[in-house]
N, C-alpha and C positions, 0 to 999 in steps of 0.2 A: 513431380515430387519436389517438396523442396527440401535446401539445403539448410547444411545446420547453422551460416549464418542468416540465411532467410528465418528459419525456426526462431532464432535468437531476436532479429529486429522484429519478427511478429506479437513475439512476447512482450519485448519493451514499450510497443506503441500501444498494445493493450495494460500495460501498466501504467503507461505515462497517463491515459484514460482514466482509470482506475484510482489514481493517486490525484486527478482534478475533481474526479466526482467525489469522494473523501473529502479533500479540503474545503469545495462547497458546503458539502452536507455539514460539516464540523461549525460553520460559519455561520448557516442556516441557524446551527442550534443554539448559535451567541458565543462558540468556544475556537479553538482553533487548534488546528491538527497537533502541534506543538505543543499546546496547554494541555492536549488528553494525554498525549507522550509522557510529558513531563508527571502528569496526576495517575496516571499509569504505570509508571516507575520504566517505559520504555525508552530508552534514545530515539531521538527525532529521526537521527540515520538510517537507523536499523531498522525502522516504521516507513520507511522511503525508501531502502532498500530492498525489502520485502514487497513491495506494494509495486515496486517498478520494474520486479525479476530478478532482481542483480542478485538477492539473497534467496535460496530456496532449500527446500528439504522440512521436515517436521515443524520444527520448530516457526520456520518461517511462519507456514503455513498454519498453523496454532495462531499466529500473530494477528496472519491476514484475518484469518475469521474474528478475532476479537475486535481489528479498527473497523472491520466492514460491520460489523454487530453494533458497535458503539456511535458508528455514524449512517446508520440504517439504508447502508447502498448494498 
């Protein structure tokens, strides 16, 4: 079983993933993760923070599905 900092770094390494495959894909489409931010009216942090764990709950998650929608990962 693991623990809850084990929980916490399993989470982060799959964000840190998660947040490469995004900036790819944003790059792919000629834009960049920043530019959809910014044309999205989101802060860039809080799009990285969400996407890396560090932010979660509703809202977060509301987010993630919009960058993951927007960058078709």
């Amino acid at each position: 079983m693991l623990n809850s900092a084990q929980v916490k770094n399993e989470t982060h390494e799959i964000g840190v993933i998660l947040y490469a495959e995004v900036r790819a894909s944003f790059i792919k489409q000629g834009t960049t993760f920043s530019a959809w931010c910014e044309k999205n009216h989101v802060w860039p942090a809080s799009g990285r923070a969400a996407l890396l764990g560090y932010w979660s709950g509703k809202k977060a998650n509301a987010l993630i599905k919009k960058i993951r929608t927007a960058a078709n990962v």
